[in-house]
C-alpha positions in Angstrom: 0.0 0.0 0.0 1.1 3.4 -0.7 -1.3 6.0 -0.9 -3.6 6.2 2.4 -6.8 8.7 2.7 -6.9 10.0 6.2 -10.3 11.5 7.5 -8.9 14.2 10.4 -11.5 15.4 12.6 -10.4 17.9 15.0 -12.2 20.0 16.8 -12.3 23.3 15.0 -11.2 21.9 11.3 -11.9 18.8 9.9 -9.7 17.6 6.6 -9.4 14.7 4.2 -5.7 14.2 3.3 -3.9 11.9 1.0 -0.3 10.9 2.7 2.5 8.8 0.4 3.5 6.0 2.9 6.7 5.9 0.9 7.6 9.5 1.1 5.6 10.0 4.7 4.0 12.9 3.5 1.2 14.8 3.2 0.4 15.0 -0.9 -2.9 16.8 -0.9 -5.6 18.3 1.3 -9.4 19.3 1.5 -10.1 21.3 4.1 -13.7 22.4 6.1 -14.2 24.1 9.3 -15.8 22.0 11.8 -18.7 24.4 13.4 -20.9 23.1 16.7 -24.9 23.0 15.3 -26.6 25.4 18.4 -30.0 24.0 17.5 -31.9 21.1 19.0 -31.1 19.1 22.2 -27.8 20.9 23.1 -25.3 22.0 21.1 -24.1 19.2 18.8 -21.5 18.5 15.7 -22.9 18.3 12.3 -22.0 14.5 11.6 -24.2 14.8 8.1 -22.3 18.0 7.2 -19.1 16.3 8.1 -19.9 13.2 6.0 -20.1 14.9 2.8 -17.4 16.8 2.9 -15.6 13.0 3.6 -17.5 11.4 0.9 -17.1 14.6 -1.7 -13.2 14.9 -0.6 -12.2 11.2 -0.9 -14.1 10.9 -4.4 -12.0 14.4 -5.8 -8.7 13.3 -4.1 -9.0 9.7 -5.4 -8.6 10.9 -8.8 -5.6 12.7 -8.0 -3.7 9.7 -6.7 -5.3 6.3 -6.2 -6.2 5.3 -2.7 -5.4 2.0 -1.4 -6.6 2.2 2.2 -8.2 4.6 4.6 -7.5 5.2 8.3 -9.1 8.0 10.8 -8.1 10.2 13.2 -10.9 12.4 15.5 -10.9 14.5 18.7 -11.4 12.8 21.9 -14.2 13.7 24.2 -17.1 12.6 22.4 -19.1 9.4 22.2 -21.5 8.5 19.5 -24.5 6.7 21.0 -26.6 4.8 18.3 -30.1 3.1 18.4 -30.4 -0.1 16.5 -30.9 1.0 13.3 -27.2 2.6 13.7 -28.4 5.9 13.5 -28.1 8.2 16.4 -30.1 7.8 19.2 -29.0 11.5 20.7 -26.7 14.1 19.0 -23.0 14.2 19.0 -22.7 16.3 22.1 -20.1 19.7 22.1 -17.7 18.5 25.1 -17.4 22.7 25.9 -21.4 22.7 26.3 -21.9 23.3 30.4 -24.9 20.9 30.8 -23.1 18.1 31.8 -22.2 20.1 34.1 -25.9 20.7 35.9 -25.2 17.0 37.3 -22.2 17.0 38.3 -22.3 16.6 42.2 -24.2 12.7 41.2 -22.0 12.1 38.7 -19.0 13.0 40.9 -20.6 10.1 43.7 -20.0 7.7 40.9 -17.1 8.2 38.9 -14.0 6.2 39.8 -11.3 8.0 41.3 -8.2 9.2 39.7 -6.2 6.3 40.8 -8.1 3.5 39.0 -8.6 5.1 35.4 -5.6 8.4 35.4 -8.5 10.5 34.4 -8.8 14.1 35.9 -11.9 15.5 36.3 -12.7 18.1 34.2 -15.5 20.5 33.1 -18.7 20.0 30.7 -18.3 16.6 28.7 -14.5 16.5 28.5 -14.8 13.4 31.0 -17.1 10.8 28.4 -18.4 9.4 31.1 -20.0 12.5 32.1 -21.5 13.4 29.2 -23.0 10.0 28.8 -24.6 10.3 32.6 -25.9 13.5 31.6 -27.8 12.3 28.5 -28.9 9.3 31.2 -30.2 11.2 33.0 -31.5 14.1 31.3 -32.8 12.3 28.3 -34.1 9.1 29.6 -36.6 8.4 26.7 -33.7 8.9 24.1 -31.0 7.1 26.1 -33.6 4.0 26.5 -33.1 3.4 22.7 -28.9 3.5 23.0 -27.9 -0.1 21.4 -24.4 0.8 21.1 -21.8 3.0 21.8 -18.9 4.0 19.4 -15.6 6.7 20.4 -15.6 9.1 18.0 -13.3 7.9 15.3 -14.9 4.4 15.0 -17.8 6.2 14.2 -16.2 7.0 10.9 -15.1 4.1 10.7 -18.8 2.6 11.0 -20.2 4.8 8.2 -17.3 3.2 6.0 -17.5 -0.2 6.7 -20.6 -1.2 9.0 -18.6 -2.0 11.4 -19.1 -1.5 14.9 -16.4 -0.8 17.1 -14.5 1.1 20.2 -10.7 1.9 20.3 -8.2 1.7 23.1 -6.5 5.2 22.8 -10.1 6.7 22.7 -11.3 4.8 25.4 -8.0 5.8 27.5 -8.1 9.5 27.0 -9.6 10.8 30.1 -12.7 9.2 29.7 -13.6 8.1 33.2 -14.5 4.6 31.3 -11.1 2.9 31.6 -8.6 1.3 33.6 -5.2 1.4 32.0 -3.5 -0.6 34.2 -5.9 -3.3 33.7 -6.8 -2.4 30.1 -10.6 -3.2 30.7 -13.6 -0.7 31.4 -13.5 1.3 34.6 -15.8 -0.2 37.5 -18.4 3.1 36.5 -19.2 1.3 33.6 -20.3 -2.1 35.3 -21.4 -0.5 38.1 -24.0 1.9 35.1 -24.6 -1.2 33.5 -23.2 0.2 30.6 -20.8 -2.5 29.4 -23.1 -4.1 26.9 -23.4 -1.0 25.3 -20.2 -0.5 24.1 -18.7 -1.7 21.1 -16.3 -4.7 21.0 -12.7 -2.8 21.5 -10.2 -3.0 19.4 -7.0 -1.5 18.3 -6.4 1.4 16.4 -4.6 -0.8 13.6 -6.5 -3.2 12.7 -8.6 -3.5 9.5 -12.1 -2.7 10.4 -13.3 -3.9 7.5 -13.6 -3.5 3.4 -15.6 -0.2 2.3 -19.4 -1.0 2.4 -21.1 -0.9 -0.9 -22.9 2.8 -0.2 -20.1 4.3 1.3 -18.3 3.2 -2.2 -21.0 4.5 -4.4 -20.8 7.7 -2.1 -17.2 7.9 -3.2 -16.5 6.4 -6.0 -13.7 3.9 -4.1 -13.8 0.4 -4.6 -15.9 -1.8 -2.6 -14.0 -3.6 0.2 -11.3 -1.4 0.2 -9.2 -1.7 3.5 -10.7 1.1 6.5 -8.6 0.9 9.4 -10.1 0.8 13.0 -8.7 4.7 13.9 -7.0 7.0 16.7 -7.2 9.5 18.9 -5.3 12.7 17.4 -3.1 13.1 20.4 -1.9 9.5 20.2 -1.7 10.1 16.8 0.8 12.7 16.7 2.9 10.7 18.9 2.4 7.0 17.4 5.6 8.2 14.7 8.1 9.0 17.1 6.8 5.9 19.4 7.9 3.6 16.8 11.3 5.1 15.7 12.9 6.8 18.8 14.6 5.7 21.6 12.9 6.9 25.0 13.3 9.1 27.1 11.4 11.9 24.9 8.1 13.7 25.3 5.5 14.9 22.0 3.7 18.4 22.4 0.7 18.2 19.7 -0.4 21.5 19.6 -4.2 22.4 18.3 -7.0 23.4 19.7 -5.8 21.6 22.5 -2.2 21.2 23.6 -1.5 17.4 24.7 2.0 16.5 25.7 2.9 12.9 26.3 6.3 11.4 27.8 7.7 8.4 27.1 10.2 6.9 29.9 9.1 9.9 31.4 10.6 9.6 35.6 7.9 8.4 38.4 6.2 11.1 39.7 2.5 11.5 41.9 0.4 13.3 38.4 -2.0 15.8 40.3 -5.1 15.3 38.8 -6.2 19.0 39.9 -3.6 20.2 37.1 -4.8 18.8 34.5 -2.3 16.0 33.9 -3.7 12.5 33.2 -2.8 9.2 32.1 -3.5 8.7 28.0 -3.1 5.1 26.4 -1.0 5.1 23.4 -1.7 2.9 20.0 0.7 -0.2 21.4 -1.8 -0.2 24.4 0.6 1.4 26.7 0.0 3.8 29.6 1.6 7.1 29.1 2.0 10.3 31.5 -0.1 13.0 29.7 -0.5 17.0 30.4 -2.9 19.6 28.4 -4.2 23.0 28.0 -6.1 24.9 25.7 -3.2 26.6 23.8 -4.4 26.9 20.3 -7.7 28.3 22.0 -5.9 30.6 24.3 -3.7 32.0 21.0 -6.9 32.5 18.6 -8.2 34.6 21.6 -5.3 36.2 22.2 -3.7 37.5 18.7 -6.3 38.9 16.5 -4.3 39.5 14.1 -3.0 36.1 12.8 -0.4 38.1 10.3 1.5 39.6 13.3 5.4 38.2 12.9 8.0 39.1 15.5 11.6 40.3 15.4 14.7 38.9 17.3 15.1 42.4 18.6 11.2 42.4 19.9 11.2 39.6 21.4 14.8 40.1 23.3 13.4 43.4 24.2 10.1 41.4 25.9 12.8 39.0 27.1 15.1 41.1 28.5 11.8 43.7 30.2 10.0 40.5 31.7 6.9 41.5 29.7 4.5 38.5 30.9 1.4 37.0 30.6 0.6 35.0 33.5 -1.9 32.0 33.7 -5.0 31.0 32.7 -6.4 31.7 29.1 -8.9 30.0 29.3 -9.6 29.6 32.4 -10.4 26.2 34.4 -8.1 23.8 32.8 -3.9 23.1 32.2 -1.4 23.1 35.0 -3.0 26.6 36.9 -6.9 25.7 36.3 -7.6 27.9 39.4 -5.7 30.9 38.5 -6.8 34.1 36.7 -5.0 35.8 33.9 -2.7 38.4 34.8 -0.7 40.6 32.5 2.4 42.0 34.4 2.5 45.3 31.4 0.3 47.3 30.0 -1.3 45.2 27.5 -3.3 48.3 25.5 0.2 49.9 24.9 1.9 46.5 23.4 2.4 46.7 19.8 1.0 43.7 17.7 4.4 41.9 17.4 5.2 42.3 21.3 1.6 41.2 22.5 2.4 38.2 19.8 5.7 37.6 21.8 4.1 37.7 25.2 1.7 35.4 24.2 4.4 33.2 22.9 6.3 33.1 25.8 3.6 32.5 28.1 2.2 29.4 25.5 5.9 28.1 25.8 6.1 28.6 30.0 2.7 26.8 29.9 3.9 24.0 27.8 7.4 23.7 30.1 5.2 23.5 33.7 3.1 21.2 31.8 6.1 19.1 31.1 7.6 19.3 34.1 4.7 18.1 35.9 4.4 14.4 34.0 8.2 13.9 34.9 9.0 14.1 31.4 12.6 13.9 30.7 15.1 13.8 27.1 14.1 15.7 23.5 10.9 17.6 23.3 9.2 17.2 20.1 6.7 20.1 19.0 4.5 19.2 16.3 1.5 21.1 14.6 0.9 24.8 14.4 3.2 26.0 17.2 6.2 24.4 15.6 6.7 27.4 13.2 7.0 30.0 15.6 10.4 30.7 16.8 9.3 32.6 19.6 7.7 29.6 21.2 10.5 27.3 20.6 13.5 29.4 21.8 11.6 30.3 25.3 10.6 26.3 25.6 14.2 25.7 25.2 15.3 27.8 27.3 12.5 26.9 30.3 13.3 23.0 29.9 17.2 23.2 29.7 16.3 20.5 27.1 16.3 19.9 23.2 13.4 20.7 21.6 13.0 19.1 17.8 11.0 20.5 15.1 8.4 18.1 13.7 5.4 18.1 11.5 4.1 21.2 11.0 1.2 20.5 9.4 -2.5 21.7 11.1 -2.3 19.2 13.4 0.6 16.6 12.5 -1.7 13.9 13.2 -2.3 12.4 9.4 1.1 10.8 9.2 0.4 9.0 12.5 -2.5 7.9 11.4 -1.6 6.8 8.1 1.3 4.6 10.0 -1.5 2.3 11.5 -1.6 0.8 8.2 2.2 -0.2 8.3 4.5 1.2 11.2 7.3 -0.7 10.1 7.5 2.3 7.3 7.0 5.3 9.9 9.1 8.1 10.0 10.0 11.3 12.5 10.4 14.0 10.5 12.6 15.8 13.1 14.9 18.7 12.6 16.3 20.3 16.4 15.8 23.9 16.9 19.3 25.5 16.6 18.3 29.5 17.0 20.1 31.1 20.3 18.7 31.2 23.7 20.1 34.3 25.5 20.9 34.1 29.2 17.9 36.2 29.9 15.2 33.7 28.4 16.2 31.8 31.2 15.9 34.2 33.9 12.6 35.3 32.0 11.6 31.5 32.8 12.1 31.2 36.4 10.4 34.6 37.3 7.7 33.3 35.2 7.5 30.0 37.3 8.0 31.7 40.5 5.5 34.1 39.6 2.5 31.8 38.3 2.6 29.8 41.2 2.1 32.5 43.6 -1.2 32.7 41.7 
């Protein structure tokens, strides 16, 4: 196989990419942006919306370069709960939608604690297992009807193939549903009686099954072609450098979300109250996990997308202690309690030193992050963040540590998806950040620390 078709869904794009096994590259694109539907129930994503721009962008791309298998790649945080029929018994619920939220105090009496499953507990329907109480609960008629329940990117793999299915790294992203120590369901989910309703589980690299005869009319693709089962994004971004590099290192996948995982990574006590968790990765393995809402926090923060910075600006922010102390957003990452702070006069910062604040602060986020899952050796940065210099040279300089260049692409999780088909062909595109790191990028990085956790 060389050419593999890789449905991504994040959370605020969605795409359709073709990636050349041989190469390990991405060779063409559609694009869409993935918008949350305000109408109905609660607010939901557009699955019908999203599966025509799959079905319309893996019929044009297939007559660029033919396709010989496909493999997905979603989000986490959302289940897909599905009546009989295996259409959707409830919508596809927003995981940044409060209502989960209206029963928490019950939900927190059942959940199992931190120590079975390494999930945190976080807000709205970031936890799965709240969301699916909540729709329990609150939709009791609806929920009666729920005959199975698929993570999210088996459910694209169910409208290829017909197959019904969960997925380990899905399952093990703080979900509340898992143990991965034991690699079985979390006591909640016997104890809910929800067991039957999942799925059977299997790995993200197995063939799911041969393209079902609509979704190949729907495409123009060959009937039977090969889908492969799927993976979270996160684990996604890191499956690459899993099967090519010796540990210790950590991955930052930067997105919408910022997820950093550590491999070898040195024991320490995770503190689930700082957003750090335990992920599974796509061999099955436990892994010590951080995140915060980076790519959120830096849409919010830089209007103006165009904005580029100068060595001199940002040595000048550097060398002034110009900061931007944590949370944006507030309520999650290593300081979830702690309120935004700026330590200058952010009205009277010009567009390229606001952009250099910001980046320093993403970076110090990033390091405490880091620091906090024990993790240890090369820090790889993949996705948006990876192209701005800023970033990198004040992450450098906070971890004392290497810090490699890797894919660069929206999210750099389509080449680690594309790898379930054969990882003995995976690469790391890696290339280490060699720009300077002035003694006062270091100093800037300790008064930062010092600072943030006064807060």
């Amino acid at each position: 196989m060389k050419t593999i078709a890789v449905i991504d869904i994040g959370k605020t794009n969605a795409k359709v990419a073709l990636v050349d096994l041989d190469r390990f590259e991405e060779t063409a694109v559609r694009k869409t942006a993935n918008g949350v539907v305000s109408e109905g129930l609660y607010p939901h994503f557009d699955v019908e919306r999203l599966w025509r721009f799959i079905t319309e962008s893996l019929a044009a791309l297939n007559a660029e370069a033919t396709i010989d298998a496909i493999s997905v790649t979603t989000h986490g945080a959302t289940a897909v709960l599905l009546d009989r029929n295996g259409d959707l018994a409830l919508p596809l619920l927003d995981y940044e939608f409060s209502g989960p939220d209206t029963v928490a105090g019950d939900y927190d009496k059942v959940r199992p604690p931190f120590a079975e499953t390494g999930a945190a507990r976080l807000p709205g329907g970031l936890n799965i297992g709240a969301q699916i109480y909540w729709q329990e609960q609150t939709f009791p008629v609806q929920f009666a009807k729920v005959a199975s329940i698929l993570t999210y990117a088996q459910y694209w793999s169910y409208r290829l193939t017909g197959v019904l299915s969960t997925e380990l790294t899905s399952l093990g992203c703080h979900t509340d549903l898992w143990n991965p120590y034991s690699a079985d369901f979390s006591t909640m989910v016997d104890a809910r009686g929800w067991r039957p309703l999942f799925a059977p589980v299997r790995r993200a690299s197995d063939v799911l099954g041969g393209l079902a005869p609509q979704a190949a009319k729907d495409t123009g693709l060959p009937s039977g072609l090969p889908v492969y089962c799927g993976i979270h994004d996160s684990n996604s971004s890191l499956l690459p450098h899993v099967l090519t590099r010796a540990s210790p290192f950590s991955v930052v996948s930067t997105g919408t979300w910022v997820v950093m995982m550590a491999m070898g990574a040195r024991k320490v006590a995770l503190d689930e109250a700082r957003d750090t968790l335990i992920n599974v990765n796509a061999l099955g393995d436990p892994v010590p996990s951080a995140r915060f809402m980076g790519g959120r926090a830096f849409s919010t923060l830089i209007p103006d997308p165009a904005a580029t910075v100068s060595r001199d600006v940002e040595a000048k922010v550097a060398a002034v202690g110009w900061m931007l102390l944590p949370s944006v957003p507030e309520g999650s990452g290593p300081f979830p309690r702690a309120k935004p702070r700026w330590t200058c006069n952010e009205a009277s910062l010009t567009a390229a030193e606001r952009l250099a604040v910001v980046s320093f602060h993403l970076a110090m986020m990033t390091a405490s992050s880091l620091d906090l899952i024990g993790a240890e050796g090369e820090v790889v940065v993949e996705g948006p963040f990876a192209v701005n210099p800023s970033y990198l040279r004040m992450l450098k300089a906070a971890t004392g540590r290497p810090v490699l260049i890797g894919s660069q692409s929206a999210t750099g999780t389509s080449l680690g998806a594309a790898c379930l088909v054969d990882g003995s062909r995976a690469q790391a595109h890696t290339v280490e950040f060699q720009g300077p790191v002035p003694g006062a990028y270091a100093a800037y990085a300790a008064s930062w620390t010092r600072l943030a956790q006064t807060l």
